[in-house]
N, C-alpha and C positions, 0 to 999 in steps of 0.2 A: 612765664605766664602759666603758671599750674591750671590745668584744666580744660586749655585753650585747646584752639582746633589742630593747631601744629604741633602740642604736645599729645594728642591725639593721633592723628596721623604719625608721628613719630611713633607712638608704644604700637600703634596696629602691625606696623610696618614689620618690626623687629618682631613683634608674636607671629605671622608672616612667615619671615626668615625666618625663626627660631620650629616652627611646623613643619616648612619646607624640610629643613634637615635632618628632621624627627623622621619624617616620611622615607629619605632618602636611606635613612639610618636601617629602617627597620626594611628597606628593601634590600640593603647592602647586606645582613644578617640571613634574609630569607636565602638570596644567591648563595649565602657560603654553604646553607646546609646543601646545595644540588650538586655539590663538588663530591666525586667518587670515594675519596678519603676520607671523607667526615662520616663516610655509612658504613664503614668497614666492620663494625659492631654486627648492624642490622645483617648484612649480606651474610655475616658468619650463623649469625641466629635461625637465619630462611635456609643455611644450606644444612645446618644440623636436622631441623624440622625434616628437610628431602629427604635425607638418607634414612629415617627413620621410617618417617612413611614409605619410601620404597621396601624397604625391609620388612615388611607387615602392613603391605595395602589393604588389607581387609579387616586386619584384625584391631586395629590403633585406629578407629573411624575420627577420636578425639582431636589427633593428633591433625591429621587433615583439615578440619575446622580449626584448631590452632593457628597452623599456616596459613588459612585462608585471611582469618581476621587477623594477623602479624601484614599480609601483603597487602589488605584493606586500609590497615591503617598508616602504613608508609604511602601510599598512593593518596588516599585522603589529605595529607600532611604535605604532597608535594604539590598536588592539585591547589593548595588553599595558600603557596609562596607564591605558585607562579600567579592567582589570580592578584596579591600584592606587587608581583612585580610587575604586570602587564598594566595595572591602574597607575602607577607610580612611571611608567614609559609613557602613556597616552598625557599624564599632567606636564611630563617638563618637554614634550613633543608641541602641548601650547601654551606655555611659557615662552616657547623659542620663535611663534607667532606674533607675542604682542613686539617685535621686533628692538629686544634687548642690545645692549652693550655691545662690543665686538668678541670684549676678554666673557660676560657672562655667557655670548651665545657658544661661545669656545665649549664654555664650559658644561652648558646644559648639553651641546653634543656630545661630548664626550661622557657626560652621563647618560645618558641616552645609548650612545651603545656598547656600552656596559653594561645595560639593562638588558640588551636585547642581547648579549650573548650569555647573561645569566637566564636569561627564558629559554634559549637553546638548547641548555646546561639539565634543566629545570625537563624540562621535554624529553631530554636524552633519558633522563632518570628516571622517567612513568614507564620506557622504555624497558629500562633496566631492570626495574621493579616486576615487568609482567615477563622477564625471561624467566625468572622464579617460578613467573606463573607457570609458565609452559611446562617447566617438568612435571605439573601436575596430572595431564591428563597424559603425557608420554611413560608414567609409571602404571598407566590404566592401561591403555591400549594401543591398539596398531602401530607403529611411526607410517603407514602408507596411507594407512585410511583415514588418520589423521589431515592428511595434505589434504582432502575435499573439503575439510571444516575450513578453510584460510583462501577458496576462491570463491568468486560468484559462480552462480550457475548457469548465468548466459555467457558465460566464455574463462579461459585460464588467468583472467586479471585477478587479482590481488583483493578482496572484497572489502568495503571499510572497516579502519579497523575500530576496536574500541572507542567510545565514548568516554566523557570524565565520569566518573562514579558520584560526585558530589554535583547534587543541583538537579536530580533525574529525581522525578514525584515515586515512581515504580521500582526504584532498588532496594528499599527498603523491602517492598514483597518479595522481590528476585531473591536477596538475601533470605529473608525466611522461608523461602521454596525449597533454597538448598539448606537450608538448615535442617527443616523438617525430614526431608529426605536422609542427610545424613544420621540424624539421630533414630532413625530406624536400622540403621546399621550398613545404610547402600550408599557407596560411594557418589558425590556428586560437588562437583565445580563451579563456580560463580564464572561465565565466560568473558566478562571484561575484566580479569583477572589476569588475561593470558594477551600474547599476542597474535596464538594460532586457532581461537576457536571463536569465528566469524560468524557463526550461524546459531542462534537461539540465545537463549538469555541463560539457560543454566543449563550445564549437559551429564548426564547421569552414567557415572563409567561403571559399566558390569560387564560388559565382552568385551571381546576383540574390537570392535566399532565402537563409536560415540554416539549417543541418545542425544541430541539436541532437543531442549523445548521452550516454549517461547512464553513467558509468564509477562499478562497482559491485567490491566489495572482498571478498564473497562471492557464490558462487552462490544461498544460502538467499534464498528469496519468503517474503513476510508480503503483507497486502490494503492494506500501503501500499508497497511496491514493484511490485506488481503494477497498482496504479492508476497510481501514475509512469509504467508502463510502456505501459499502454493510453491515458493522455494525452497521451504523446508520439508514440504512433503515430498518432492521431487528429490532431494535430495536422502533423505528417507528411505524412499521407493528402491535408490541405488543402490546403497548401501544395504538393503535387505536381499535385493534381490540381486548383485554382484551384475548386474545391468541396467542397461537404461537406454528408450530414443530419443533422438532431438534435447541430447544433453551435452550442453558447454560448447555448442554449435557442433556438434556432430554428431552424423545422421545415426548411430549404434557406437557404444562407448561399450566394452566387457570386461570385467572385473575378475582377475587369477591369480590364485595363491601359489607358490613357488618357491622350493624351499632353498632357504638362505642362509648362506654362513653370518657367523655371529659376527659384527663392529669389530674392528683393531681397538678396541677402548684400553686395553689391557694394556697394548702395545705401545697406547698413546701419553698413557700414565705414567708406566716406565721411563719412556723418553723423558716425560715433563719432570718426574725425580731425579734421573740421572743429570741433568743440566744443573742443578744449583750448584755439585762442585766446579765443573770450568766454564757453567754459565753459559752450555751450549753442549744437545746431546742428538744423534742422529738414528733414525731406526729403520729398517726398510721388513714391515712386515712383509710382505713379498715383491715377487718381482715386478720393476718397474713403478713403484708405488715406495714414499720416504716419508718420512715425519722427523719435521725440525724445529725442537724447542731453543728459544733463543731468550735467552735473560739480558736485562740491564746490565751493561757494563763489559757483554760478550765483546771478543778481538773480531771486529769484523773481518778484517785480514785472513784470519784465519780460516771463516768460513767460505773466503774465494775459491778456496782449494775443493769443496764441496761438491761432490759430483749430483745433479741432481737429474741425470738422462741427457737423450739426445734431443727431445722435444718436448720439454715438460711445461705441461698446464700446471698454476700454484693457487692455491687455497690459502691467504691469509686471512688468518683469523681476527685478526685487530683489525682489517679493513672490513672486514663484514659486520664486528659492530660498531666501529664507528658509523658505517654509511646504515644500522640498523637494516641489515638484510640478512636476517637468521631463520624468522619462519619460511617457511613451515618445517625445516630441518628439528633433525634434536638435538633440543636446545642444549647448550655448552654448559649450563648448569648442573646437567645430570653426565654430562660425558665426564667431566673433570671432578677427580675424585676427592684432593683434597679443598678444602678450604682457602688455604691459602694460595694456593696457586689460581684458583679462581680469583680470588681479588687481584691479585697480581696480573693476572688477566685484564682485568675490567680495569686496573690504576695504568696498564702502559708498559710493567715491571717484567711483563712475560708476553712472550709471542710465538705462535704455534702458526708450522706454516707444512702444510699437506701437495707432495709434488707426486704428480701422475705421468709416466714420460709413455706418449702418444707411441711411440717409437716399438719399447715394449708391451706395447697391448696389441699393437698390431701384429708383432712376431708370434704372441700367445694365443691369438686368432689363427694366425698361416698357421701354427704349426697342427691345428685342427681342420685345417682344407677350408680356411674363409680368409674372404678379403676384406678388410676392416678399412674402411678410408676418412678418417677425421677431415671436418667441415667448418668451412667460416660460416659458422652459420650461428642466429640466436637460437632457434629452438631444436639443433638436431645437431646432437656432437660428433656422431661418426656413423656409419651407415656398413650393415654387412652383407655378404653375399659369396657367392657360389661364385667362382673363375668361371669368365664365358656363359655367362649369366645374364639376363637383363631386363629391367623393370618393365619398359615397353612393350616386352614378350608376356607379360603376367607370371613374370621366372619368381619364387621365393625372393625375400628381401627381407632388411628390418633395419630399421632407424631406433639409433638412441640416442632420447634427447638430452638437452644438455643440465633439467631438473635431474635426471638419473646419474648424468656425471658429476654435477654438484654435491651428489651426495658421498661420492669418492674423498670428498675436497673438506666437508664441515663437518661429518657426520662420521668419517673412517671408515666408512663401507669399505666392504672390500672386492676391489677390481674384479674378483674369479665372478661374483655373486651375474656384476655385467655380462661375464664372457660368456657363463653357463648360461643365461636367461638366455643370450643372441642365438646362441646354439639348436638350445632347445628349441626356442620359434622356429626358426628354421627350417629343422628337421621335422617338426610338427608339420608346417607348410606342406613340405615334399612330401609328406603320408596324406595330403589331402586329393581329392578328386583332381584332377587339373579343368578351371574354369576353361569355358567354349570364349572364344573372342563374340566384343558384345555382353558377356557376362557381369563387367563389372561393375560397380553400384556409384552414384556420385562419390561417394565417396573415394572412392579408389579411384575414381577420374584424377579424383583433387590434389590427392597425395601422389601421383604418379606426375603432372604437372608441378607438384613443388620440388618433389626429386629431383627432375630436368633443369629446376634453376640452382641447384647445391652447387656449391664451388670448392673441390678440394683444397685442404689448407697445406695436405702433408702429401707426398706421393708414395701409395702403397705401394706394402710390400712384394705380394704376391701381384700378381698380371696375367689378364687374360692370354691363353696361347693363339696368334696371328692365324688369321685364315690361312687354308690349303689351297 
């Protein structure tokens, strides 16, 4: 019966199916492109762009606008799969409601999550995409003053990060802010380009600090642009004036410069060259401190025999980006020098692993008349001080926390940089007035209470000598 209602409903049906799979199709095409191998192109493109920009930050302003619209448009392009993929999970999620088949509902599960580890996939790569970002403004300025652009200012959490670039009425302007600006010849960055610059919409690198500003599309205030805006001045304020009160919840925060040996980069380069011949190469820029590049296909066996200290903390680097925990460090994009070892990086094909042995920091402390005692602790990795010393007394002290030791671990700092900064407090301390009891500020109430609950992890080296 041509025409009829069942041959109707039959061709609906089958146009139906035939959409369904259309749909499925092109979500299954969008997943493939969030797979790390398929951008191997792009990644080479963005890290030629770095190296050129760092090479002549000032003088190539071009080139920076280059890279910025290269990282716009990969970002745009990932943003616009994952919103296919996310419509195309939500459809066969109620499909799987009108209470299908056993073998279809099988089946729509398992599309389903498929979809949803292509969104994972998809997410991991905007990630990926703004590590590129971050070398941008870490060829500008500070790597320390840097770390304020990546927290809030009521406290050391982690401040949100980036927004999608696509679907925002105002980036359009944010973009030509920083466009304008750069075609005058002054460096400046689109901030949700990156994953460490939290604070303002485009940020203008010309010193040592970051200029965040906030480019707004009306004049209208609400009590959340009004807060953006006293966050940002507050933070402003610090960074001009290398102080601040009642900032990050604490009652005086002070800001010093200190001078600092340069990164093991060199040393880390080495290492990652030296492994392609036996696929595993080891380095100990100094004492107590190793870097261990590890290739696909290395004899694990062999690296048993690999001493790496007596108590050593490890920095893997393939666990920090998978778990996407890099900022505010610098970023591995600019530390690693070739191309391809960075992709090899980011595909799985290379792994770089940074060992700190507790054991020798603290010998390197003793043998300067201090007692270093590493801490279970989250936010404080070792604690120094003077033999027969003690905090309760108002005696000299200093805690380092375990951001300053992290950066041992991702970043190749190097350990002495630690050991001099302890020192020097210190000694700075003991050149001061000695506080009257009653003297001290809440503040120093607080941190002298948190001291009291530290729990050593390791037992120092040095020891107080026993009473007479």
């Amino acid at each position: 019966k041509i025409g009829g209602t069942s041959t109707q409903h039959h061709i609906g049906s089958a146009m139906a199916s035939q959409h369904q799979k259309c749909s499925l199709r092109r979500a299954s095409k969008e997943a493939a492109q969030f797979r790390i191998k398929r951008n191997r192109r792009a990644f080479k493109n963005l890290k030629v762009l770095i190296d050129q920009v760092k090479a002549d930050p000032y003088g190539r302003i071009e080139l920076l606008l280059r890279l910025q619209n290269q990282l716009a448009s990969h970002i745009l392009r990932t943003e616009k799969g994952l919103r296919i993929l996310k419509a195309e999970r939500l459809r066969i999620l109620g499909l799987r409601k009108n209470r299908p088949s056993k073998d279809i509902s099988d089946y729509l599960k398992k599309e389903a999550k498929r979809l949803a580890l292509g969104i994972d996939h998809g997410k991991h790569l905007l990630w990926v995409w703004r590590c590129f970002g971050d070398a941008i403004p870490f060829i500008y300025h500070d790597k320390y003053a840097l770390k304020h652009m990546f927290y809030s200012i009521e406290d050391y959490s982690a401040k949100q990060s980036a927004g999608a670039l696509s679907g925002n009425e105002g980036r359009r302007l944010e973009i030509g802010v920083m466009q304008t600006i750069c075609n005058r010849g002054i460096p400046a960055v689109l901030c949700d380009l990156t994953n460490t610059l939290r604070h303002g919409d485009v940020c203008v690198m010309v010193n040592a600090d970051p200029f965040p500003r906030e480019v707004k599309t009306s004049e209208n205030q609400n009590s959340r642009t009004v807060r953006q805006a006293l966050n940002l001045m507050s933070l402003k304020t610090f960074l001009s004036d290398d102080e601040a009160s009642n900032f990050r919840g604490c009652e005086r925060v002070e800001r010093r410069a200190m001078p600092m040996a340069t990164a093991h980069l060199e040393d880390l380069n080495h290492c990652i060259d030296q492994s392609r011949g036996k696929r595993w190469e080891l380095v100990r820029p100094e004492g107590g401190v190793t870097y261990l590049a590890i290739r696909r296909g290395c004899d694990l066996e062999r690296l048993k025999i690999v001493e790496m200290g007596k108590y050593p903390s490890c920095g893997i680097w393939s666990e920090q980006i998978e778990s996407e925990a890099w900022a505010p460090y610098y970023p591995f994009t600019l530390s690693i020098e070739r191309a391809s070892d960075l992709i090899a990086l980011l595909e799985g094909r290379l792994d770089v692993i940074v060992a700190v042995d507790a054991y020798e920091i603290m010998q390197r402390f003793a043998d300067r008349g201090l007692i270093a005692t590493f801490m279970d602790d989250e936010k404080v990795a070792f604690t120094v001080r003077r033999p027969n010393t003690s905090v309760d007394r108002g005696d000299p002290a200093c805690g380092v926390s375990t951001h300053l030791m992290q950066r041992l671990l991702i970043e190749c700092e190097p350990a002495s940089n630690l050991i001099d900064f302890s020192v020097n407090f210190i000694e700075e301390l003991e050149a001061m007035t000695p506080s009257r009891p009653g003297d001290s500020s809440q503040q120093d109430h607080q941190m002298m209470v948190a001291w009291r609950e530290l729990v050593p992890r390791i037992p120092p080296l040095l020891s107080d000598d026993p009473p007479v």
